[in-house]
RONULO-437499 format. One record per residue: residue in one letter; y, z, x of N, C-alpha, C in turn. Coordinates in steps of 0.001 Angstrom, whole numbers, padded with zeros to 6 digits, always signed. Each point is the difference from the previous one (the first is absolute). Example, Ala and Ser with C-alpha at 12.3 -4.5 7.8 and 13.67 -1.06 7.14 Angstrom:
RONULO-437499
a-005690+007800+013190+001190+000000-000890+001200+000000+000900 s+001050-000720-000350+001190+000060+000820+001090+000730-000770 
This chain:
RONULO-437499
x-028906+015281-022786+001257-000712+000236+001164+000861-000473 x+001239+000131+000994+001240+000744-000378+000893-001271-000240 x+001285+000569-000719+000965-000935-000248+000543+000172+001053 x+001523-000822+000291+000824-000046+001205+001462+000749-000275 x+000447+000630+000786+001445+000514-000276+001080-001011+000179 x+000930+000148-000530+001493-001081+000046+000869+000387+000585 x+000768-000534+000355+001927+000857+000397+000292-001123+000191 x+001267-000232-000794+001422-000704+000210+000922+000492+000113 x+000650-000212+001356+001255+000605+000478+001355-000871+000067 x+000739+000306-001189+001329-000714-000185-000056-001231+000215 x-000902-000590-001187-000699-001632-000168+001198-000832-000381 x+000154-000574+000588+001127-001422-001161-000267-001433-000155 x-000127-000287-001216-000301-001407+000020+000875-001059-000781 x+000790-000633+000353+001037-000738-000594-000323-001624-000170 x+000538-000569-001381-000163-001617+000265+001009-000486-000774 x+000127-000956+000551+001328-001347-000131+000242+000291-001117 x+000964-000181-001075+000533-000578-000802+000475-001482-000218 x+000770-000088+001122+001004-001033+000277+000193-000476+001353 x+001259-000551+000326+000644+000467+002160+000172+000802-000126 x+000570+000591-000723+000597+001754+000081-000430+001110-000939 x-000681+000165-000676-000413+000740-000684-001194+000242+000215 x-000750+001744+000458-000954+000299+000073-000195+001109-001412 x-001402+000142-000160-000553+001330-001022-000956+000533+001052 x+000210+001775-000213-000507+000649+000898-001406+000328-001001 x-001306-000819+000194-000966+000490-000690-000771+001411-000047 x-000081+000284+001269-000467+001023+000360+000901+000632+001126 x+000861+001261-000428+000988+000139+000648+000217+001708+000445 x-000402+000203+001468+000174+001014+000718-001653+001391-000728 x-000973-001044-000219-000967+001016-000473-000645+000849+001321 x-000184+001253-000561-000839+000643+000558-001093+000919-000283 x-001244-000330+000145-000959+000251-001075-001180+000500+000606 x-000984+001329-000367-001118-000140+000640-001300+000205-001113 x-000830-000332+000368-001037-000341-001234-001425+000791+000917 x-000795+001094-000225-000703+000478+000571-001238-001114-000407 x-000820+000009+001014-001523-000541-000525-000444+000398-001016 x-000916-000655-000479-000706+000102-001433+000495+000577-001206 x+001429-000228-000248+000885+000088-001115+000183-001265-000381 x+000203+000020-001590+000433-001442-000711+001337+000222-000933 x+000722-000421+000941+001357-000444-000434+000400-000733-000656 x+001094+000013-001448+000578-000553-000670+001436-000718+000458 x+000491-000869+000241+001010-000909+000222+000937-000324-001380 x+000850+000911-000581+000885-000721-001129+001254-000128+000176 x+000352-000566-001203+001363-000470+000081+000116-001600-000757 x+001587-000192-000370+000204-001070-000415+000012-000991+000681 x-000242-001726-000588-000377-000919+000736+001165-000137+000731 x-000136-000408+001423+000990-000030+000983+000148+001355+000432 x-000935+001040-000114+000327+000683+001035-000176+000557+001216 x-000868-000930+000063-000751+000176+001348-001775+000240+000813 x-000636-000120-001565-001646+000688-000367-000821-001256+000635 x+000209-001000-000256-000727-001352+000781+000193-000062+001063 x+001319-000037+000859+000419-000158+000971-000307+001105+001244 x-000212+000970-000418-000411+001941+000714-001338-000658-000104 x-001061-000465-000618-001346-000078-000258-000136-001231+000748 x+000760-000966+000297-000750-000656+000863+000291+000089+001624 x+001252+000426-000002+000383+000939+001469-001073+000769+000347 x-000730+000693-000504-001225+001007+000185-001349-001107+000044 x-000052-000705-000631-001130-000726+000366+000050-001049+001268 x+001487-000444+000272+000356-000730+001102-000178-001498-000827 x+000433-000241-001032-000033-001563-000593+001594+000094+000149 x+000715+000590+000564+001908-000055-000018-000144+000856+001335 x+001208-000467+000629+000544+000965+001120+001153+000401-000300 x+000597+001382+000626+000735+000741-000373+001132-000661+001377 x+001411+000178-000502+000972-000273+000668+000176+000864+001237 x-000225+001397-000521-000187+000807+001203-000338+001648-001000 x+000151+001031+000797-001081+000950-000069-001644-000059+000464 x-000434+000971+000025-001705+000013+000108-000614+000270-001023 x-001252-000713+000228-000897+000349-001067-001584+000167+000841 x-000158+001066-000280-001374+000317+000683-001353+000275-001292 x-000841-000374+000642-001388-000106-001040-001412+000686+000590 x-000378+001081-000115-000710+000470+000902+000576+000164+001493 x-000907-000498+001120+000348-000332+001444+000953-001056-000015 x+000165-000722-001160+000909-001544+000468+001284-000305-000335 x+001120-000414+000742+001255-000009+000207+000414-001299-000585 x+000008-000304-001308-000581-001052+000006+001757-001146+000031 x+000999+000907+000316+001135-000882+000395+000233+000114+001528 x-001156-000172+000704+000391+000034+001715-001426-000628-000301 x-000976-000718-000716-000863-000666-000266+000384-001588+000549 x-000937-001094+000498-000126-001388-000081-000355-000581-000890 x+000000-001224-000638-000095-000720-001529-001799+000205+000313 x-000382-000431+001307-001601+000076+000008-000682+001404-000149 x+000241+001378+000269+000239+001063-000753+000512+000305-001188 x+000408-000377-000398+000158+000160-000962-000874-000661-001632 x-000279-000987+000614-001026-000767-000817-001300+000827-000145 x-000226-000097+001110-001259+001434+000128-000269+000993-000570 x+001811+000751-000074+000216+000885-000368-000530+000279-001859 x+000730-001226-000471-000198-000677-001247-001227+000133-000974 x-000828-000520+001317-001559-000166-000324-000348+001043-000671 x+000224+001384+000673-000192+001106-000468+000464+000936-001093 x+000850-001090-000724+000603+001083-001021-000507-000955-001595 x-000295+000781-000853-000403-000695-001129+001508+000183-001041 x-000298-001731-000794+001545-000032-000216-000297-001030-001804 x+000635+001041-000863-000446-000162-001340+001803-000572-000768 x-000296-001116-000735+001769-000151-000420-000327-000048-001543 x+000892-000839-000815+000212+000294-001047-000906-001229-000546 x+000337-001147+000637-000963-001693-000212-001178+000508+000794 x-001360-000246-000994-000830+000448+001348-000459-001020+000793 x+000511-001234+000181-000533-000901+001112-001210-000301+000465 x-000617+000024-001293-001249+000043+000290-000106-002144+000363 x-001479-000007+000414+000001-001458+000202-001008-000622-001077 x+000536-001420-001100-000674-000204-001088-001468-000545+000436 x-000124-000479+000298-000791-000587+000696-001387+000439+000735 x+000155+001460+000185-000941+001044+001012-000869+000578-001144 x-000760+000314-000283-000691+001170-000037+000836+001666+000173 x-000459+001111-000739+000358+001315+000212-000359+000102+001062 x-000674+000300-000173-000745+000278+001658+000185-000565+000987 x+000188-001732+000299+000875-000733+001175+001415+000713+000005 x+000550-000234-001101+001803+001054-000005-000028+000813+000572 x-001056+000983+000336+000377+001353+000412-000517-000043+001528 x-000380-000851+000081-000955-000241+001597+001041-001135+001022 x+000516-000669-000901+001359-000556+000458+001306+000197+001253 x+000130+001133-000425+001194+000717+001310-001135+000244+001557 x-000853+000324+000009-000818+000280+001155-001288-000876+000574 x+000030-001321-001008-001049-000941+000455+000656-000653+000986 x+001149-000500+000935-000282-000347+001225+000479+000783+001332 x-000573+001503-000504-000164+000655+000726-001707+000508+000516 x+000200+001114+001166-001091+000821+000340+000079+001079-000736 x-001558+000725-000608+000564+001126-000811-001222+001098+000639 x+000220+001202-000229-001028+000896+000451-000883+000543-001534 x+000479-001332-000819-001120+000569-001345-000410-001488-000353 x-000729+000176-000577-000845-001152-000846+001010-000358-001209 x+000917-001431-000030+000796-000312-000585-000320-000088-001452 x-001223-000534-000306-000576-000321-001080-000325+001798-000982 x-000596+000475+000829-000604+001571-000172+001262+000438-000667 x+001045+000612+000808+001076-000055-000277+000903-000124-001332 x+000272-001613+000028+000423-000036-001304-000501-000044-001522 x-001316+000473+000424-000503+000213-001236+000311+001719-000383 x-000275+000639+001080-000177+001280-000065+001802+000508-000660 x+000996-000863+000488+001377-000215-000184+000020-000134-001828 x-000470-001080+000021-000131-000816-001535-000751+000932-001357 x-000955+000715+000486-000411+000971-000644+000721+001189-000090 x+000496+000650+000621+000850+001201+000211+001618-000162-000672 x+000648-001696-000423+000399+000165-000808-000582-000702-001561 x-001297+000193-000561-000327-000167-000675-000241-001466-000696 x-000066-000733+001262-000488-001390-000375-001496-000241+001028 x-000271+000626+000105-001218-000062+000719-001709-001031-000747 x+000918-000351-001252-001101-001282-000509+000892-001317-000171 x+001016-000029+000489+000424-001112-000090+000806-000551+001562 x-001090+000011+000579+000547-000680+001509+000030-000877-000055 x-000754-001593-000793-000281-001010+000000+001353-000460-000866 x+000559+000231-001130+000746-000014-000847+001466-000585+000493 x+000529-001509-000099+001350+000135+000211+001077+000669-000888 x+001277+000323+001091+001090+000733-000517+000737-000552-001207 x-000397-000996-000342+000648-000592-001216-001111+000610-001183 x-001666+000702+000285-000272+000309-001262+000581+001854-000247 x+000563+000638+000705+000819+001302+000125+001271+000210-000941 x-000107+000975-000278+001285+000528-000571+001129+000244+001048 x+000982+000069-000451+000906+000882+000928-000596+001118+000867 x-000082+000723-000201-000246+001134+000214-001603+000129+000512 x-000439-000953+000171-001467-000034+000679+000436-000791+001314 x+000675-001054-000190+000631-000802+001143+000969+000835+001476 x+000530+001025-001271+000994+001417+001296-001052+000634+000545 x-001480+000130-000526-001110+000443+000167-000367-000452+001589 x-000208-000924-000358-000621-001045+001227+001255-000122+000936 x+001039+000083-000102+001128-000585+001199+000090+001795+000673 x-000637+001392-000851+000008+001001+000961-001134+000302+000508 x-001238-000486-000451-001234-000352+000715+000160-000910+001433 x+000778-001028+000248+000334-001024+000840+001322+000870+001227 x+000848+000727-000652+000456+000601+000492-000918+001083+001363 x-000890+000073-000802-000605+001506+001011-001312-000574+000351 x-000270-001438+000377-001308-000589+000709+000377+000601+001586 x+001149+000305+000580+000694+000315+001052-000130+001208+000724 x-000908+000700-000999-000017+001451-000515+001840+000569+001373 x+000607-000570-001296+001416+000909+001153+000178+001575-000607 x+000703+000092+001017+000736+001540-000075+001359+000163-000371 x+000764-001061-000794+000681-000476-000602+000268-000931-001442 x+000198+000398-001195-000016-000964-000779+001582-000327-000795 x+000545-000717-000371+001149-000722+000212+000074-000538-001876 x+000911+000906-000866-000267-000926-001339+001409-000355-000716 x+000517-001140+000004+000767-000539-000141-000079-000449-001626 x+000085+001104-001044+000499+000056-001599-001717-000576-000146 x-000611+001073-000018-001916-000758-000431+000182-000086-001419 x+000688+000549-000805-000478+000242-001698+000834-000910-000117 x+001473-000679+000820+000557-000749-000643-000407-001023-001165 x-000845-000609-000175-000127-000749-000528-001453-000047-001331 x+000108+001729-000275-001519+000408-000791+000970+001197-000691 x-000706-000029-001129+000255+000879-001363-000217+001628+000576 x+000788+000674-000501-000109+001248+000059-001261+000909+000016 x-000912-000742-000416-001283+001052-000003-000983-000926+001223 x+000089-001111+000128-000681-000547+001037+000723+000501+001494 x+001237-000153-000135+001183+000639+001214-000341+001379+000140 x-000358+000938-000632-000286+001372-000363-002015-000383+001243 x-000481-000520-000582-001745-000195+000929+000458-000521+001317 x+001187-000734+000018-000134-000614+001446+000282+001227+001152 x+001396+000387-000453+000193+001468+000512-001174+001056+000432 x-000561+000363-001185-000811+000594+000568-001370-000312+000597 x-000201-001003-000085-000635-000756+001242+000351-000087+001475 x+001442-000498-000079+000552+000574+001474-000272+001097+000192 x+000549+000936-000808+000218+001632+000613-001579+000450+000286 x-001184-000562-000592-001028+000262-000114-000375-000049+001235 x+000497-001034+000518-000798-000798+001117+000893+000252+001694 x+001263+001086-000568+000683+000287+000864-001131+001682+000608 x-000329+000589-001363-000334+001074+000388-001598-000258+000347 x-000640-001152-000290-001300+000416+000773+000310-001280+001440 x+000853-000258+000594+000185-000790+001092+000684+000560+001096 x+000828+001341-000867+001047+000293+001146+001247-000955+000283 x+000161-001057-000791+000903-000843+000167+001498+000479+000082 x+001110-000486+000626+001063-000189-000504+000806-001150-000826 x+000405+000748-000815+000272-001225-001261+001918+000272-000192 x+000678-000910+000249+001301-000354-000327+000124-001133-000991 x+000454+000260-001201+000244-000698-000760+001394-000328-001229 x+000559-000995+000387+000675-000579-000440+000400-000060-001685 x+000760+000761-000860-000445-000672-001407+001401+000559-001048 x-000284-000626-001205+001222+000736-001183-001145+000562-000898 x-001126+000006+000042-000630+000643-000865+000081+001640-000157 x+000820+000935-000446-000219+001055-000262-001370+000766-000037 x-001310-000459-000607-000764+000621+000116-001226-000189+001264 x+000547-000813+000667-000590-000120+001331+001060+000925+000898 x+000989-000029-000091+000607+000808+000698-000085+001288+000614 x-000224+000875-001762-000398+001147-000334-001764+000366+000806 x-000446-000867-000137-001448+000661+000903-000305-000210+001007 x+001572-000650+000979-000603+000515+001502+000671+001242+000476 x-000210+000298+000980+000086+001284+000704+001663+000128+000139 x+000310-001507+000189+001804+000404+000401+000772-001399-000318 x+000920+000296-000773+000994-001151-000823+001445+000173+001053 x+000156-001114+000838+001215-000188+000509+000893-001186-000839 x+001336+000447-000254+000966-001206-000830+000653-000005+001026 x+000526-001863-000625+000833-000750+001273+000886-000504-000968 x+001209-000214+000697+001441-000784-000413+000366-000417+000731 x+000325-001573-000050+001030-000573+000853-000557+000439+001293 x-001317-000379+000081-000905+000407+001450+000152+001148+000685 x+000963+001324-000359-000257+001249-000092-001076+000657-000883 x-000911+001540+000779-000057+000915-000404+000549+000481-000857 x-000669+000533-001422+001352+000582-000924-000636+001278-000108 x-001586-000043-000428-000761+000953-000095-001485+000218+000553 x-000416+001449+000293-001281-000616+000548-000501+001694-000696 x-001271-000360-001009-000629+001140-000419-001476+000065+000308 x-000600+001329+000433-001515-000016+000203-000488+000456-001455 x-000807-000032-000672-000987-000321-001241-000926+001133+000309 x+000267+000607-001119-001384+000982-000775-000572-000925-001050 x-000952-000435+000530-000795-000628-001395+000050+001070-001777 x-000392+001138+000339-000230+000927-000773+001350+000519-000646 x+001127+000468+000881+001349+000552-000756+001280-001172+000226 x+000099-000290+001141+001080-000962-000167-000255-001273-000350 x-001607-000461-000217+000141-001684-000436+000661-000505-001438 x-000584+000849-000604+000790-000425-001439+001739+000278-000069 x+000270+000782+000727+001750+000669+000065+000435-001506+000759 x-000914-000398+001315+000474-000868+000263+000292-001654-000578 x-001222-000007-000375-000416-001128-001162+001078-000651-000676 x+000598+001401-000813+001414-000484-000804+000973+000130+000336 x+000336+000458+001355+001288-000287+001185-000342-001682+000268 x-000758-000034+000529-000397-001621+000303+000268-001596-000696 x-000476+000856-001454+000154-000764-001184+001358-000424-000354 x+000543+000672+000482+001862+000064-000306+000465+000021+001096 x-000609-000789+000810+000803-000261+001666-000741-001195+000185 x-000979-000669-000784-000607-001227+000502+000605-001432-001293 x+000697-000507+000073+000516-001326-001093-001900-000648-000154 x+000315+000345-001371-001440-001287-000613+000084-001286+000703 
């Protein structure tokens, strides 16, 4: 499996204030994201990192510009294309939404049970569930989980889809620095043996620092966009970040 390439061409996405008052959320971007790179999204709240991330997944439409995703255009797209489209992208936020009620293993089998699949659903999310290290607790509801076992399972559930896209909307938000530190590299882990493309959303500085490329946004502009040496520029970058990201 390869990841998918991106391009947004002079994206804008604006919403109400008032009768007369608009905020330009995402305003005149133009962006390209090669396949199987995992991108960092920062910037201060309101500037545009949620709103760019779900334009790319197609949960928001853009006012105008293009946004292309692989082969798909996905603003000359139909709502029934686009849903489709959807199907295919795995999509991780900050609440993990998991369902109380399910089983691990129902949670993660969830997004694709009333569908057709070309894998064994069950097979699957175990093989999912193990690979992020809950692989003895499928039976187990999400209320007996930690934080950080629960972000576990909502990126296990994420990739039952097996997409070529994954979508993370602030994952550590809501987990301690050293658990936020495993989730990360769990993604990135799972970026490099999948081939995935990973865009992700966040203020965490040290998630930032270990993907391949940190773009900052203001006021739904571009401010900066750097590619990442893990080895010489991550740490240089690290503490640029640190002092460009508000706690």
């Amino acid at each position: 499996m390869t990841g998918v390439d991106i391009a947004l061409d002079r994206v804008v996405r604006q919403f109400q204030l008032g009768q007369e008052e608009t905020i330009d959320a995402v305003n005149d971007v133009t962006l390209v994201i090669p396949a199987g790179t995992a991108v960092a999204l920062t910037g201060p709240s309101g500037s545009g990192k949620s709103t760019l991330l779900h334009l790319i997944g197609a949960l928001d439409a853009a006012d105008s510009g293009r946004i292309v995703v692989g082969d798909q255009e996905l603003t000359a797209m139909r709502e029934r294309d686009l849903s489709r489209y959807r199907r295919g992208v795995g999509f991780v936020f900050q609440r993990y939404n998991l369902l109380p009620a399910l089983t691990l293993l129902d949670n993660v089998i969830a997004p694709v049970l009333p569908y057709r699949t070309h894998f064994d659903k069950v097979s699957r999310a175990r093989e999912l569930l193990a690979a992020v290290g809950l692989g003895d607790r499928e039976k187990s509801l999400p209320s007996r989980l930690s934080g950080g076992q629960q972000q576990r399972v909502a990126i296990a559930r994420a990739l039952i889809g097996q997409p070529r896209l994954l979508l993370a909307d602030e994952p550590t938000g809501n987990l301690d620095s050293r658990t936020g530190g495993d989730i990360i590299r769990l993604l990135l882990g799972l970026k490099s043996d999948r081939g995935m493309t990973i865009v992700v959303a966040t203020h965490d500085p040290v998630v930032a620092s270990r993907c391949d490329r940190v773009i900052r946004l203001r006021d739904g502009r571009i401010t900066d966009d750097n590619a990442v040496d893990a080895d010489t520029e991550g740490p240089a970058l690290l503490e640029r970040v640190r002092g460009q990201i508000p706690n």
